[in-house]
N, C-alpha and C positions, 0 to 999 in steps of 0.2 A: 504494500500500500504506500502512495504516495503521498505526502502535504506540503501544502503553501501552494503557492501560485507557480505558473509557468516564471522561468529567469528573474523568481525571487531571490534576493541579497543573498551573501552569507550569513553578515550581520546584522542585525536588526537592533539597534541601541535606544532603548527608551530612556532619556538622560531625567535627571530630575527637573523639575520646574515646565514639562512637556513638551522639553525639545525631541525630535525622533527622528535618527539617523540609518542611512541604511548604504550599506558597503556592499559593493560586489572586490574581494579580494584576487588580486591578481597577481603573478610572476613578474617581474620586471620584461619580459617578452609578451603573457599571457594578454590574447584576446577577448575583448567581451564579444557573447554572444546578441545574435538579434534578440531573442527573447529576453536576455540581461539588459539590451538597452532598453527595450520598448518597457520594461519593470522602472528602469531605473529614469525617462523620463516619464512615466504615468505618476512617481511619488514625485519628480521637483513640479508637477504641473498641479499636482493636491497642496504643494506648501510645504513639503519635506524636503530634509540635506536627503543626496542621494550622491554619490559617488564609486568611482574605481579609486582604491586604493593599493598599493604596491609593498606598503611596510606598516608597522603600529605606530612610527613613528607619521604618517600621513595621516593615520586615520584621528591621531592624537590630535594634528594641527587645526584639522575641521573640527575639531566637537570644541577646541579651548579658542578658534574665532583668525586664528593667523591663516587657516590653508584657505583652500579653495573653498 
């Protein structure tokens, strides 16, 4: 059995104060797929971070306001 949605995140960060973040993790080479983007713009078009990120150190940048 499978869950979540088609080219859902890996991660899904519910931050406090309801911020909600969602990561598709990638390789330093690693492609998103169709399905990872069409995921990944349907949440910035509802009002969510939504991003590729490549290290924890990326993903740290977005949620503390310096990254992308």
């Amino acid at each position: 059995m499978v869950c979540g949605l088609p080219g859902e995140a890996d991660i899904n960060y519910y931050a406090p104060g309801g911020n909600t973040y969602f990561f598709e993790v990638k390789t330093r080479t690693g492609r998103v797929s169709k399905q990872q983007q069409k995921f990944i713009d349907r949440m910035r078009k509802l009002g969510f971070t939504a991003a590729v990120v490549r290290s924890v150190e990326e993903a740290v940048s977005i949620v503390d306001g310096t990254g992308n």
